[in-house]
C-alpha positions as CSV (number, residue, x, y, z in Angstrom):
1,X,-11.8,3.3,20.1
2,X,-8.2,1.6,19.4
3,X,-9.5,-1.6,20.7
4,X,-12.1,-1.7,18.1
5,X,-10.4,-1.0,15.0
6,X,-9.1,-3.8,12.7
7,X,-7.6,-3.9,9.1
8,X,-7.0,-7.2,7.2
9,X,-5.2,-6.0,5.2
10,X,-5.5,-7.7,1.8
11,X,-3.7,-4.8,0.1
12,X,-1.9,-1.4,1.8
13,X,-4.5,0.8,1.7
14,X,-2.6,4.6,1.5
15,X,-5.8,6.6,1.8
16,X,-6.4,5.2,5.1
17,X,-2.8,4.4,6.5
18,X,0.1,7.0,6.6
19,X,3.5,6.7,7.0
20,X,5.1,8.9,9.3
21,X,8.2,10.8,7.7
22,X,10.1,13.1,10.7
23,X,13.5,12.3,12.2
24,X,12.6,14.0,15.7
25,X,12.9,10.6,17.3
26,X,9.6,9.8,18.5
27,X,9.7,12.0,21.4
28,X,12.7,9.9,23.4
29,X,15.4,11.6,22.5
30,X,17.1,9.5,20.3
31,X,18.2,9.8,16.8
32,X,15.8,8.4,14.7
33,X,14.5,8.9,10.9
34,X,11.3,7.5,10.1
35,X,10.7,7.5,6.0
36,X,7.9,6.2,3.2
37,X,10.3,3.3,2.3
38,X,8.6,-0.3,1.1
39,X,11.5,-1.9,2.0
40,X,10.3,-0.7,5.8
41,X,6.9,-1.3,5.6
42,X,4.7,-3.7,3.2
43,X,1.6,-6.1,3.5
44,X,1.8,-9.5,2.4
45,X,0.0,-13.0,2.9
46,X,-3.0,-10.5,4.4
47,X,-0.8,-9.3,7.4
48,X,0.8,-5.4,7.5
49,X,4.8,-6.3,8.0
50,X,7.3,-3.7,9.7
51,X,11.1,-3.8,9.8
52,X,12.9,-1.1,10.9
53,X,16.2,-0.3,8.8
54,X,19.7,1.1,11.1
55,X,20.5,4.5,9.3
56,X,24.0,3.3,8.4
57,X,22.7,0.2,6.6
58,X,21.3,3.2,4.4
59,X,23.9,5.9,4.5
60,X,27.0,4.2,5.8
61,X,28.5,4.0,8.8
62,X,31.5,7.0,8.0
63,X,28.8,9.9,7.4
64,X,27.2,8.7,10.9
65,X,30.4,8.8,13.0
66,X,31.8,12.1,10.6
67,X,29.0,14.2,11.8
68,X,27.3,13.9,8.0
69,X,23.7,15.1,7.4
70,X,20.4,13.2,6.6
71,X,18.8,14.7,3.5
């Protein structure tokens, strides 16, 4: 069960752990790309760190507002 599983996470172990690469938006309706990008998603000091990254920060905000495309 969830409740029992634990990692420690001394290194990213990538035959265990998967990133999830989509942009349907997690089911909410949103626009939302999620990519296998370590500047998203590293472990360090033993702990598994997260940050999510705003889609203009990568493309720019005039492809965004200009109807552009995510390749």
């Amino acid at each position: 069960p969830w409740d029992q599983m634990s990692d420690e996470f001394d290194v990213f172990d990538l035959s265990f752990w998967r990133h999830e690469i989509t942009a349907g938006g997690g089911g909410n309706g949103e626009f939302q790309a999620y990519v296998n990008s370590r500047n998203n998603s590293w472990v360090e000091g033993g702990a598994l760190h997260l940050r999510p990254t705003a889609t203009a920060d990568v493309i720019g905000q005039g492809p965004l507002i200009a109807g552009g495309t995510l390749d």
